[in-house]
C-alpha positions as a Markdown table, in Angstrom:
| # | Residue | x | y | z |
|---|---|---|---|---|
| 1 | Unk | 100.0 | 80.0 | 53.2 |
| 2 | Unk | 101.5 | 80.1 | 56.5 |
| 3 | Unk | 101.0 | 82.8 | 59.4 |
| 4 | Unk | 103.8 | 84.6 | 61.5 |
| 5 | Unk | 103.4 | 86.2 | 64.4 |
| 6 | Unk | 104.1 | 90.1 | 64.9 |
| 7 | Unk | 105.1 | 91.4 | 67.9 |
| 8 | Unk | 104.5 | 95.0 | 68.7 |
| 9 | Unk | 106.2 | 96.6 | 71.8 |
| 10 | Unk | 104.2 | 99.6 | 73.2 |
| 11 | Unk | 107.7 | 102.1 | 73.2 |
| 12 | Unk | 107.0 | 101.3 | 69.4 |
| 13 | Unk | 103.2 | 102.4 | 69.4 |
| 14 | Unk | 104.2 | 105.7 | 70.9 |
| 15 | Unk | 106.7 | 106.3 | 68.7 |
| 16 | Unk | 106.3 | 104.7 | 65.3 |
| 17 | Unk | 102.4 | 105.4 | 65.3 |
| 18 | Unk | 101.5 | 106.9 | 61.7 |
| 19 | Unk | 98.9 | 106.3 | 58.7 |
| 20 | Unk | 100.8 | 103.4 | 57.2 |
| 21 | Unk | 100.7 | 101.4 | 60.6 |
| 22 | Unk | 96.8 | 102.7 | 61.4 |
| 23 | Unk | 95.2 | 101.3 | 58.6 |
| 24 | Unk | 97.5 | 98.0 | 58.9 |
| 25 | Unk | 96.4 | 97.7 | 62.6 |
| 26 | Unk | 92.9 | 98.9 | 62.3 |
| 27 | Unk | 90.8 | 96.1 | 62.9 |
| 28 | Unk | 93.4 | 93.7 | 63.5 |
| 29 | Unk | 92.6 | 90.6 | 66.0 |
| 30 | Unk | 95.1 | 91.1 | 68.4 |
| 31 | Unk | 96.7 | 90.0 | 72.0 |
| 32 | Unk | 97.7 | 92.9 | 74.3 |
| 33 | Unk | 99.8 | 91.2 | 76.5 |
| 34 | Unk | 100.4 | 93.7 | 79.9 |
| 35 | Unk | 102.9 | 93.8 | 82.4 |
| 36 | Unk | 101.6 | 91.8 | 84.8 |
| 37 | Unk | 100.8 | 89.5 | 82.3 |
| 38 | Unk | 97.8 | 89.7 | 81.7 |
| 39 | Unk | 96.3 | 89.3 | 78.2 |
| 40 | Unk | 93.3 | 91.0 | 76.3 |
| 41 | Unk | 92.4 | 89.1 | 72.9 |
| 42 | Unk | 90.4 | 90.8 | 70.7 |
| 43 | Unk | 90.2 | 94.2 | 67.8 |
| 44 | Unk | 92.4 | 96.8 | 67.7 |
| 45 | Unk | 90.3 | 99.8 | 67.0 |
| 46 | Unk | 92.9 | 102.4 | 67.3 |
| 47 | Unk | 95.5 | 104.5 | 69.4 |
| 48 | Unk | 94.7 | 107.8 | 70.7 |
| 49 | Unk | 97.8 | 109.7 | 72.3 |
| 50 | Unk | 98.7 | 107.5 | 74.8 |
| 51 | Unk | 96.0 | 105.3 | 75.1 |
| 52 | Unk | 95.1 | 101.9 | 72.8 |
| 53 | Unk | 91.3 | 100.7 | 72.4 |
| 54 | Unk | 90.6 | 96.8 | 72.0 |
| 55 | Unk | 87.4 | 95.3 | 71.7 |
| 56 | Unk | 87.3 | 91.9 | 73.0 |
| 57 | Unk | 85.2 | 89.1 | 71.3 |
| 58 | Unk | 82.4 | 89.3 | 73.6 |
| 59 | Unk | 82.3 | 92.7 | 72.6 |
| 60 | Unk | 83.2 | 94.8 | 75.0 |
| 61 | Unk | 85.2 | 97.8 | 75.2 |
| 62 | Unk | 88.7 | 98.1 | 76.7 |
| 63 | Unk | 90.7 | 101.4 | 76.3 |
| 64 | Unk | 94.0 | 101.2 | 78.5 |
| 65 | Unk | 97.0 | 103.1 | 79.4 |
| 66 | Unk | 100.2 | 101.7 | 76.7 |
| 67 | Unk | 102.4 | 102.3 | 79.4 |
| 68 | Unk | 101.0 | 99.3 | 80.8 |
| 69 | Unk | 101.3 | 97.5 | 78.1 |
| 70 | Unk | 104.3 | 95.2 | 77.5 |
| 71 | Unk | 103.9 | 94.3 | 73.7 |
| 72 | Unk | 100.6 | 93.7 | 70.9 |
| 73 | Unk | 101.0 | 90.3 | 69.2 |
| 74 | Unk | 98.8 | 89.7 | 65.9 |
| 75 | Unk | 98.7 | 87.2 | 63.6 |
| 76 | Unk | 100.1 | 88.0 | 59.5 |
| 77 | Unk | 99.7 | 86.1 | 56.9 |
| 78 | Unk | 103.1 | 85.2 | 55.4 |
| 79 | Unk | 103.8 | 85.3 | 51.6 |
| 80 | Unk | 104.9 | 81.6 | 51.5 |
């Protein structure tokens, strides 16, 4: 099985957030890549209005504005 990468841009957090994509993203290990290009690896534990919560794998807690956010990359497993 191969992996693909999935690339999330935060316009499409705001708008397209729902129950389908939650339980897909919960969890997920994730990049957050910002706008000054910075990048946050680590879980996505959820978006809350217009904010996105990432725990990074020391464990710490990082809940940030998505408007500074340029896109969410995580890994998927493809079917092939």
């Amino acid at each position: 099985m191969g992996k693909r990468l999935i690339r999330i841009r935060a316009t499409e957090l705001l708008n397209q957030w729902n129950t389908e994509t939650a339980t897909r993203l919960k969890n997920a290990e994730v990049n957050v890549v910002f706008t000054d290009g910075r990048t946050v690896h680590g879980r996505l534990l959820g978006v809350q209005g217009s904010e996105l919560s990432v725990r990074d794998n020391i464990g710490h807690s990082h809940t940030v504005q998505i408007h500074t956010v340029d896109e969410v990359i995580l890994d998927e497993k493809a079917p092939f």
